[in-house]
C-alpha positions in Angstrom: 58.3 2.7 242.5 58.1 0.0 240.0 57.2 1.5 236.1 53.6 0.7 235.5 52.4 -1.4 232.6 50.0 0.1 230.1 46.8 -1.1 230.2 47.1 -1.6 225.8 49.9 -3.5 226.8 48.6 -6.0 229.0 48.1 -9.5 227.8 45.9 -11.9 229.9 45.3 -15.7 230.2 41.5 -16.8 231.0 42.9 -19.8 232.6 40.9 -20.0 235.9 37.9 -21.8 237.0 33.9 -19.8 236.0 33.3 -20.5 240.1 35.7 -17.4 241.0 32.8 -15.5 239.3 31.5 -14.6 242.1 34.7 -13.4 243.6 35.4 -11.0 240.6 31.8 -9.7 240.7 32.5 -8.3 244.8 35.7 -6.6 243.1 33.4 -4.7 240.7 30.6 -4.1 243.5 33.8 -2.9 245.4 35.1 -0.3 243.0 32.9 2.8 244.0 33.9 2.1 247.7 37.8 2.3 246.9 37.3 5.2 245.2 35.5 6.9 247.7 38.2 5.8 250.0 41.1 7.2 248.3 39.6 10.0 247.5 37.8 12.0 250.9 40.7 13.3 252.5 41.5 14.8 248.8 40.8 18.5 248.2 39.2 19.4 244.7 42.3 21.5 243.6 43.7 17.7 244.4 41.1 16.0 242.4 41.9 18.0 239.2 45.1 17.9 238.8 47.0 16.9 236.1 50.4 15.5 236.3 52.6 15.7 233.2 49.4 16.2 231.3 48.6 12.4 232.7 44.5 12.4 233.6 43.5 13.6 236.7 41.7 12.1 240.0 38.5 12.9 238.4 39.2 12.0 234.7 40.4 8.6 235.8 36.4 8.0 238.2 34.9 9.8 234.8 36.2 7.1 232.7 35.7 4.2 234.7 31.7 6.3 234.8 32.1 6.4 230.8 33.4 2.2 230.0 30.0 1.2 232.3 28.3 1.5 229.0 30.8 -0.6 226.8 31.0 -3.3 229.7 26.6 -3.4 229.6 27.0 -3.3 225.5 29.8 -6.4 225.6 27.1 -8.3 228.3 24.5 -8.2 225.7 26.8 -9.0 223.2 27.4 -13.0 224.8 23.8 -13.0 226.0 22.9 -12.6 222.1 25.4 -14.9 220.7 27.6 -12.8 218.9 30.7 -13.9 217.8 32.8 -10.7 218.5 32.6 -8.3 221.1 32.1 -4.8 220.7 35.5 -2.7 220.6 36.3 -0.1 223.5 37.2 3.3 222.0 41.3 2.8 222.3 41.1 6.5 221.4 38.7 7.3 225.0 36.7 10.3 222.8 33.8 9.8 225.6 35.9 10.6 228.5 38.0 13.1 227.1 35.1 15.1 225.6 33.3 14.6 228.9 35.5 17.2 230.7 35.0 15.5 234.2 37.1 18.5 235.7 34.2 20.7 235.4 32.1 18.4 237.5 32.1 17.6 241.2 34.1 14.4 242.3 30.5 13.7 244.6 28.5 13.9 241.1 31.3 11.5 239.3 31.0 8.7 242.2 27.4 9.1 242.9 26.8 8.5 239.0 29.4 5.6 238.5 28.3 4.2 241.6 24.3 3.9 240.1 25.6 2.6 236.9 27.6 0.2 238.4 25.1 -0.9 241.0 22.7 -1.6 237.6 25.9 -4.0 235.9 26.2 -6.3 238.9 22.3 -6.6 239.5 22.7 -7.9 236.2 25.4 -10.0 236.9 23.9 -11.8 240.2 20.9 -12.5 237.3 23.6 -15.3 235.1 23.4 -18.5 235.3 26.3 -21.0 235.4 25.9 -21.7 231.3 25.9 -18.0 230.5 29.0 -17.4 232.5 31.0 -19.5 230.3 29.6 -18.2 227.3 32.4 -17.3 224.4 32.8 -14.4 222.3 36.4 -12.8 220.7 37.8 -9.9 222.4 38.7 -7.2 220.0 41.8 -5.9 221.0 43.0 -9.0 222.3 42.0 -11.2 219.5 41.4 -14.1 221.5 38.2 -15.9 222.8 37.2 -15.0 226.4 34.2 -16.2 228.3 31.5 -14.0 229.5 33.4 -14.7 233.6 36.6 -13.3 231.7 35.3 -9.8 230.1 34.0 -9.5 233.7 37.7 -9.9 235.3 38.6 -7.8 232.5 36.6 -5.2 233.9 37.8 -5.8 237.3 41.1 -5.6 236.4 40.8 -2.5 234.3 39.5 -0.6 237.4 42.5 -1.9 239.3 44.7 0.0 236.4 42.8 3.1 237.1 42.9 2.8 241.1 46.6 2.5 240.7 46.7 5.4 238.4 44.7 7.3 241.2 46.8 6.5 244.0 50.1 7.5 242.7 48.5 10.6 242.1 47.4 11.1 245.7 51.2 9.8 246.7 52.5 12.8 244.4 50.6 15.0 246.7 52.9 13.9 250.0 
């Protein structure tokens, strides 16, 4: 299988058009649904494990759960004008401290699911000018529209759906 890049490692170029907004918003809306998918033939022995002290099944839905709240923060962030966007937590304190192991995978989706629900309402709310609204990423140190920390996000939970599934392939 091809070596994964790491998400810190991952440059992007916000060179597409703000009308494919509403494409990336059904990739976030789809998220909880993939998860699900992948994960109800999956045992909860299966959903725990850790490979090579890598997170597990659950860690990886518990943080996606945990960044809803930076990705709400950053949309207030261009709705108010600011000029930087908040940092993420490079260091993921929330998710590790969470101990999503000691929950139940149904309580994780049902809880990302609700928050994520609340982000896209909020989403289908923008206009065209608040889509292409501007603000500098953090880690990235470049401008990015408001339709760009949103494919951001998107692609961020493709990272962590990838991270998933080659842990349900390690199971056979």
């Amino acid at each position: 299988m091809v070596a994964r890049t790491k998400w810190i490692e991952r440059q992007f170029n916000f060179d597409f058009p703000p009308g494919v907004f509403p494409n990336i918003v059904e990739r976030l809306r789809g998220t909880p649904a993939r998860l699900e998918d992948i994960c109800s033939n999956l045992n909860h022995d299966q959903m725990i494990t850790q490979i090579d002290g890598a997170w597990s099944v659950q860690e990886h839905v518990g943080h996606l759960w945990d960044l809803e709240e930076l990705h709400e923060g950053r949309l207030d962030d261009f709705l108010n004008g600011a000029e930087r966007l908040r940092p993420a937590d490079m260091t993921n304190k929330k998710t590790y401290d969470a101990t999503h192991n000691e929950n139940t995978i149904e309580e994780l989706m049902k809880s990302f699911r609700k928050t994520r629900m609340s982000f896209i309402e909020r989403l289908e709310q923008l206009n065209d000018d608040q889509i292409s609204l501007t603000a500098q990423h953090p880690r990235l140190n470049k401008p990015m529209r408001l339709v760009d920390m949103v494919y951001f996000a998107a692609e961020h939970d493709d990272h962590h759906i990838a991270g998933i599934s080659i842990i349900v392939n390690s199971f056979g």
